[in-house]
RODREN-872855 format. One line per 8 residues: number of its first residue (from 0); their letters; for each residue x, y, z of N, C-alpha, C. Coordinates in Angstrom, 3 decimals. Example, Ala and Ser with C-alpha at 12.3 -4.5 7.8 and 13.67 -1.06 7.14 Angstrom:
<rs>
0> AS> 13.190,-5.690,7.800,12.300,-4.500,7.800,13.200,-3.300,7.800  12.850,-2.250,7.080,13.670,-1.060,7.140,12.900,0.030,7.870 .
</rs>
This chain:
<rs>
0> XXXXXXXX> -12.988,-1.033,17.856,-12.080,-1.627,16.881,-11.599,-0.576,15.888  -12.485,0.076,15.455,-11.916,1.191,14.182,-11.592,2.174,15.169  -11.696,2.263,16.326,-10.753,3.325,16.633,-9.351,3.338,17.059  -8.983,2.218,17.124,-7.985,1.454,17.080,-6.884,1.791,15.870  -7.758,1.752,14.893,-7.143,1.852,13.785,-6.505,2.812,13.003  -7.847,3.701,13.827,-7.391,5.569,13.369,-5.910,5.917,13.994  -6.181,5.646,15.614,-4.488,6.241,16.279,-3.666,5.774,15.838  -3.733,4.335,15.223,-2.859,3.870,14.229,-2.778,4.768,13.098 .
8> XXXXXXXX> -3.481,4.609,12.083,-3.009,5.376,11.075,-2.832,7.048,11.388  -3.695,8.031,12.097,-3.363,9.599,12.273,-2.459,9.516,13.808  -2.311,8.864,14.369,-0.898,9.051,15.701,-0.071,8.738,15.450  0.204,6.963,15.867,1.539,6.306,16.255,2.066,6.507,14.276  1.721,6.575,13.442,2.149,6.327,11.858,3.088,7.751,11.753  2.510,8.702,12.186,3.010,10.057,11.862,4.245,10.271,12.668  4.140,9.283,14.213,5.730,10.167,15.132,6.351,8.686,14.914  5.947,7.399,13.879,6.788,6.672,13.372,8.316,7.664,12.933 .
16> XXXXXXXX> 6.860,8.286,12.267,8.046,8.723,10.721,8.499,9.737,10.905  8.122,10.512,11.870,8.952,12.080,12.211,10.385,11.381,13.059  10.194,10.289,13.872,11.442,9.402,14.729,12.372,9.304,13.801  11.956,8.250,12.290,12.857,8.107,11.656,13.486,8.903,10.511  12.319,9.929,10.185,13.023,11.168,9.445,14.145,11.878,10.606  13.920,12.445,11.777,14.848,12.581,12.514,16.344,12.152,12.573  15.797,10.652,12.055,17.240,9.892,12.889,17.989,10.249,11.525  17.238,10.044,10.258,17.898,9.832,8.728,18.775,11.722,8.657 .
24> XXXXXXXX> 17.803,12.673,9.271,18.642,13.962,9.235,20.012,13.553,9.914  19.930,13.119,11.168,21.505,13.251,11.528,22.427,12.318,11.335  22.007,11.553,10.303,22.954,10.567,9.072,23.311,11.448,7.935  22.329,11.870,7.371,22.200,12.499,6.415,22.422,14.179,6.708  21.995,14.900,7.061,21.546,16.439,7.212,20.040,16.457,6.319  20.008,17.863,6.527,18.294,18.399,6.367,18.429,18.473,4.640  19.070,18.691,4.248,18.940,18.991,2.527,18.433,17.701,1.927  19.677,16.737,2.086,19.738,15.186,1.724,18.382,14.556,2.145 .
32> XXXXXXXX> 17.961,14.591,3.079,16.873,13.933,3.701,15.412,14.794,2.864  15.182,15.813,2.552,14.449,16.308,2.130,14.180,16.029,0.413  15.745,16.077,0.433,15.679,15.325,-1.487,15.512,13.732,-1.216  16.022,13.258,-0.493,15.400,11.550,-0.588,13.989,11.393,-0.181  13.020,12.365,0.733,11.594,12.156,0.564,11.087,12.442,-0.655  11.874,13.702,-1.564,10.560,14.094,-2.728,11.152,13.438,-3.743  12.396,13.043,-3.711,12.985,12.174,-5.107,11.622,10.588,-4.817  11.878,10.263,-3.368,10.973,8.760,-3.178,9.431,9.167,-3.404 .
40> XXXXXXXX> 8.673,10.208,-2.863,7.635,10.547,-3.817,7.557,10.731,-5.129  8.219,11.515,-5.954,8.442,11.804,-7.323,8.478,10.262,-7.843  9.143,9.758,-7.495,9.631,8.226,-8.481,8.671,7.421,-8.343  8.285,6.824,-6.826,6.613,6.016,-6.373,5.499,6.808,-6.880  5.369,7.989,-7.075,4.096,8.196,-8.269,4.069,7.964,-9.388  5.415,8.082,-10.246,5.192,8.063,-11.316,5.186,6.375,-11.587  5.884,5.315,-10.866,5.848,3.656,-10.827,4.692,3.335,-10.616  3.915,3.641,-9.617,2.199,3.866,-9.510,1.601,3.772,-10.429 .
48> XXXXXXXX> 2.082,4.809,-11.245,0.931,5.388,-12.178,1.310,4.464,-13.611  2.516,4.518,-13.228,2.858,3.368,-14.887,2.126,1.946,-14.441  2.330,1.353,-13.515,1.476,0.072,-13.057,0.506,0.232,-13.013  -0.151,1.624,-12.337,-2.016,1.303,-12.814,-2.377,1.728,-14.271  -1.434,1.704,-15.266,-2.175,1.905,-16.740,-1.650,0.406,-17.050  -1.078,-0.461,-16.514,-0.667,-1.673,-17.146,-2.163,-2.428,-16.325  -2.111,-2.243,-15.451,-3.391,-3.349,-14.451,-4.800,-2.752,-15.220  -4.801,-1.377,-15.310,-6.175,-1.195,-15.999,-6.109,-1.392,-17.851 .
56> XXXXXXXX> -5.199,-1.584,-18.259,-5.174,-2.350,-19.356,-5.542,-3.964,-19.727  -4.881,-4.439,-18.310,-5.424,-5.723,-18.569,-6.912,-6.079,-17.743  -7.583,-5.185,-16.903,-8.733,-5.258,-16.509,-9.672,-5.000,-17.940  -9.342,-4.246,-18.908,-9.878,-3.809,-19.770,-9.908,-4.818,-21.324  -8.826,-5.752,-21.097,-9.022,-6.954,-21.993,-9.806,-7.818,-21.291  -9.797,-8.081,-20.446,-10.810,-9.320,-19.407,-12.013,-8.859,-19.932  -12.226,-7.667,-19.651,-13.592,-7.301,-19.796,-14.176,-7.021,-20.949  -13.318,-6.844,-22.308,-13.703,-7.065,-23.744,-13.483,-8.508,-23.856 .
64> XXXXXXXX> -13.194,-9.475,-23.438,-13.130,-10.861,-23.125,-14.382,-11.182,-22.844  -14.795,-10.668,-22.197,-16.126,-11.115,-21.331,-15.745,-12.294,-19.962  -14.590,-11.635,-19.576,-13.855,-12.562,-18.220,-14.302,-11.695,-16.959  -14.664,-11.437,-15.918,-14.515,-10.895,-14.737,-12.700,-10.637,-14.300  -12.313,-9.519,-14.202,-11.470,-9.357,-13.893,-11.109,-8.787,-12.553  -11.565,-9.474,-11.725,-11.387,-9.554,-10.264,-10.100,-9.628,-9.507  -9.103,-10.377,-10.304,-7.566,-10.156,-9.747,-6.957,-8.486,-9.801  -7.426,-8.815,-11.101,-6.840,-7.637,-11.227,-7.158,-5.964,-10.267 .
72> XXXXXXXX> -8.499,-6.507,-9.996,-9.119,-5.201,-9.181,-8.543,-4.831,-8.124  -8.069,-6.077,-7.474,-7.697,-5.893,-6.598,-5.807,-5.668,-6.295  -5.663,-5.785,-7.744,-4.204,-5.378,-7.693,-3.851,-3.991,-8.120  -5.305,-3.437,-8.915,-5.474,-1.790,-8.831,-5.786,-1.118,-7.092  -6.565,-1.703,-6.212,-6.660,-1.333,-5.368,-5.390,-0.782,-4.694  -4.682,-2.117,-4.676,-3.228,-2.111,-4.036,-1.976,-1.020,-4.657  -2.741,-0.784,-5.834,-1.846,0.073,-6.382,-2.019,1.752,-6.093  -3.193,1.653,-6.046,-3.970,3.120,-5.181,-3.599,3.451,-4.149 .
80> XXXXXXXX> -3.459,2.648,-3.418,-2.978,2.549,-1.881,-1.607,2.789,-1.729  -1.187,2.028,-3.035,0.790,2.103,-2.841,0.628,4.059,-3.191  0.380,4.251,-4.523,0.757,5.547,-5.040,-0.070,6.597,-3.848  -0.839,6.282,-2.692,-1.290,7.503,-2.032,0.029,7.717,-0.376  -0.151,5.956,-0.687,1.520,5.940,0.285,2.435,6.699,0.507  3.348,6.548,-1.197,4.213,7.487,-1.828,4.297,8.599,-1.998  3.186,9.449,-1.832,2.956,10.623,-2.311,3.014,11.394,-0.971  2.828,10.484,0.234,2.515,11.212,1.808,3.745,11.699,2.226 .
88> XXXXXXXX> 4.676,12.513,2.934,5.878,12.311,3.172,6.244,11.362,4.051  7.285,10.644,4.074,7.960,9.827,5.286,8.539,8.852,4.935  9.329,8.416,5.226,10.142,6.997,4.660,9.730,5.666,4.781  8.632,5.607,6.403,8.336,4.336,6.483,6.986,4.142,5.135  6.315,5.484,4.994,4.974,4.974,4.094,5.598,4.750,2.635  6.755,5.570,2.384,7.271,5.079,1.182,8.001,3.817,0.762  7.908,3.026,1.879,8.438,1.668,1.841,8.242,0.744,1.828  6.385,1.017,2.323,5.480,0.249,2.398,5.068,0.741,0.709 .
96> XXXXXXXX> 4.770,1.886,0.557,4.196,1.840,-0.776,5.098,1.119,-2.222  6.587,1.228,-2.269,7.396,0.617,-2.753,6.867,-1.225,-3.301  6.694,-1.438,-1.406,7.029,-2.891,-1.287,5.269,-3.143,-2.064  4.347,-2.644,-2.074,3.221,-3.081,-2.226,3.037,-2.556,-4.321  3.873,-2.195,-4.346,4.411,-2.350,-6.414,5.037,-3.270,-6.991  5.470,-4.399,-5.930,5.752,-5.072,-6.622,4.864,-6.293,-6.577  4.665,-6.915,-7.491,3.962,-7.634,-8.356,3.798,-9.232,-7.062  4.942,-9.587,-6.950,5.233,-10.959,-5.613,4.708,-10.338,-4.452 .
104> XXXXXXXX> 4.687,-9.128,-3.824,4.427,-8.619,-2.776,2.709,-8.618,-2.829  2.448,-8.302,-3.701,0.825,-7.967,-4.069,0.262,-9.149,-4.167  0.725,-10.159,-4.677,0.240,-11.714,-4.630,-0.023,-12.727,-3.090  1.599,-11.872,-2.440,0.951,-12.339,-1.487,-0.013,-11.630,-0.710  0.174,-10.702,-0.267,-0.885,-9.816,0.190,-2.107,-10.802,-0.455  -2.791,-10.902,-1.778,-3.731,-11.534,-1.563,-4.013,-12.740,-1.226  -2.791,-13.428,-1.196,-3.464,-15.013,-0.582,-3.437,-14.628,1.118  -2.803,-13.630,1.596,-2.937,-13.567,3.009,-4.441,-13.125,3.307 .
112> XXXXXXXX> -4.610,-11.992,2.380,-6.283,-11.956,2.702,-7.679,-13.260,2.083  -7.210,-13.997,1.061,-7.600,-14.651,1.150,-7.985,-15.540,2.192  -6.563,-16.016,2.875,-6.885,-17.128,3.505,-7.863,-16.534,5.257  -7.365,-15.520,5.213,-8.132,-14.409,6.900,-9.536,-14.441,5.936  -9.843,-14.645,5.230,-11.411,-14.003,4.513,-12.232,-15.879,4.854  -11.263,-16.933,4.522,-11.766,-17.721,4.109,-11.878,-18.827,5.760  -10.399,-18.583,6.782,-11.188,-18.948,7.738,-12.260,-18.204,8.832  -12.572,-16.910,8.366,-13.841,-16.350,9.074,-14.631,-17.020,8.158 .
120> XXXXXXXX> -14.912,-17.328,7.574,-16.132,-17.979,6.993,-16.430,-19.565,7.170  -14.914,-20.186,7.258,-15.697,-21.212,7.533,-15.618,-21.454,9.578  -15.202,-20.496,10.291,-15.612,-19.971,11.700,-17.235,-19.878,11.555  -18.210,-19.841,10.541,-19.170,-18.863,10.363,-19.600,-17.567,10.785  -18.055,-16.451,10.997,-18.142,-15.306,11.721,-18.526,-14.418,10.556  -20.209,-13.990,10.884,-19.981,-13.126,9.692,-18.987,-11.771,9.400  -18.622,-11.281,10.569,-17.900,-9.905,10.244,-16.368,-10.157,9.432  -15.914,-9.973,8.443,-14.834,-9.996,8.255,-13.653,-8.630,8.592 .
128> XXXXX> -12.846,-8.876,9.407,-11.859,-8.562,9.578,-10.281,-8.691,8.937  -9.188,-8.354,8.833,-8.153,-8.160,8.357,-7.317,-8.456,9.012  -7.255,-7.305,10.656,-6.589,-7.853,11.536,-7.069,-6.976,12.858  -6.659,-7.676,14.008,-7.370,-6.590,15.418,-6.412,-6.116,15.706  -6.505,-5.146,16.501,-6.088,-4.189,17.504,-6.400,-4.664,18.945 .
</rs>
């Protein structure tokens, strides 16, 4: 199963994005295409980074609250994930990292894992999974 996952993320992810950097050069040329990867890195780090001082701000009132701030953790997670996205070169990870900053996108993302978390459990499967290969 996790190896599944690897050729996913270190194979088929990488000649995704060399296909469609390719195709965007001969729309674009090599200059253009090179400034729209580091302009889309440059901008998704710094949106990243402004959203994880807003999410760890409000993790940080919960918790002078004396609330568990568990949403929120997991909307820092997502935000980690977006800004390491962004920062990789390629258009498809920067689009995914984009789409996973915004705030509706991240919500759902968690009720989708919610609900995959909640019928393995009542399956009584203990392993939780996300999704197979």
């Amino acid at each position: 199963m996790i190896f599944g996952y690897l050729v996913l993320l270190f194979v088929v992810t990488p000649l995704l994005e060399l296909a469609i950097l390719f195709k965007v050069n001969e729309w674009l040329g090599l200059q253009e295409t090179i400034l729209l990867v580091l302009c889309t890195g440059i901008v998704g780090a710094w949106l990243a980074r402004a959203q994880g001082f807003v999410v760890l701000q409000k993790i940080q009132q919960d918790m002078s609250a004396g609330r568990l701030p568990a949403p929120y953790l997991l909307d820092g997670l997502m935000i980690i994930i977006a800004g390491a996205l962004l920062i990789t070169p390629g258009l498809l990870t920067d689009t995914v990292g984009f789409l996973l900053l915004i705030s509706r996108v991240r919500a759902f993302v968690k009720l989708w894992l919610r609900a995959r978390i909640e019928a393995r459990l009542e399956r009584g499967d203990g392993r939780i999974t996300i999704w197979r290969l």
